[in-house]
N, C-alpha and C positions, 0 to 999 in steps of 0.2 A: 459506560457501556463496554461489556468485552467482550474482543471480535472472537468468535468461534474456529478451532483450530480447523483447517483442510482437512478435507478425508485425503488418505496416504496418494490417491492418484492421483489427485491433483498437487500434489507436493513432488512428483517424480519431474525428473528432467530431460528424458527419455521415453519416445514412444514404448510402451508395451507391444508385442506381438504375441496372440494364441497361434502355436504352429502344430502340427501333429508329427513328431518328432520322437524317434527314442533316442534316450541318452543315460551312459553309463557313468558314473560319480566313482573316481578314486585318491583314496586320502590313506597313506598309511599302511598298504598293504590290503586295504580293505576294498571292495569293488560292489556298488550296489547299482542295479540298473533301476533305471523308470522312465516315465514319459515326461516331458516338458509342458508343464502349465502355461507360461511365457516365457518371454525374452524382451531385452532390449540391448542394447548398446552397453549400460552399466551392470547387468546381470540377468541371472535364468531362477526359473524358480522348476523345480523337478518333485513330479511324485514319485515319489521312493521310499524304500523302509530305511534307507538312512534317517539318524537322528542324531548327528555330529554335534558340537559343541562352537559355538560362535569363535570365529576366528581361525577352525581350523581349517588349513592350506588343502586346496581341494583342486585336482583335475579334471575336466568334463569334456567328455568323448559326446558329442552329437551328430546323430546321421548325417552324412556327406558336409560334413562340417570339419577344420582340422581344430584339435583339442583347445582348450580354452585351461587357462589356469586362475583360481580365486579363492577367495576365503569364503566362510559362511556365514551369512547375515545374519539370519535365524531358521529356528526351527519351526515346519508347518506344522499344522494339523496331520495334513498327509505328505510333510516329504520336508525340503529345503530349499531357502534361498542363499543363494552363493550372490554375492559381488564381485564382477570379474576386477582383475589385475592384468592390465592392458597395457603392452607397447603402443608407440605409433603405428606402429606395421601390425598388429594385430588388431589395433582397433579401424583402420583401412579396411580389412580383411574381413573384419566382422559387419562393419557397416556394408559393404559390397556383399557379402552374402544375407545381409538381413533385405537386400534391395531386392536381390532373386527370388525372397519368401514371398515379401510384399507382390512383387508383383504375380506370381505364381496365385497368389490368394486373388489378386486383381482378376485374373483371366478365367479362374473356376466360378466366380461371380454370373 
């Protein structure tokens, strides 16, 4: 018998969060804005007219957030996953402000 693969979220190691968020994607000179699909700790996925190429090194500006640096996982349908490239101090930083989303989402509840 073969055990049937995981659907992708359950193979993540990291919560997901949907946030209503704009976020500006620059790589190269190039500056494509969108909205944030999700987030987590190891990366964002942004609707956007970008359609980069896997691996390329990308900056991400998000509302009241300070910039984030990653490469690009893949390409969506509508837009891009980035996989962030995190210090310790940025990944602090980032888990501390994903705690401000959650619980912001907690109180609108």
């Amino acid at each position: 018998m073969t055990d049937k693969p995981k659907a992708d979220k359950d193979r993540r190691q990291h919560p997901r969060f949907k946030v209503a968020k704009t976020a500006r994607a620059r790589s190269n000179g190039e500056d494509h804005h969108g909205s944030i699909k999700d987030i987590s700790i190891s990366g964002v996925a942004i609707s956007t007219e970008a359609r980069w190429e896997k691996d390329r090194v990308v900056e991400v500006d998000i509302d009241d957030m300070e910039p984030l640096e990653g490469t690009v996982a893949r390409s969506l349908e509508d837009g891009i996953a980035i996989e962030f490239d995190l210090d310790e101090d940025d990944e602090d930083r980032l888990l501390a402000e994903m705690g401000e989303i959650r619980d912001a989402m907690r109180s609108d509840e």
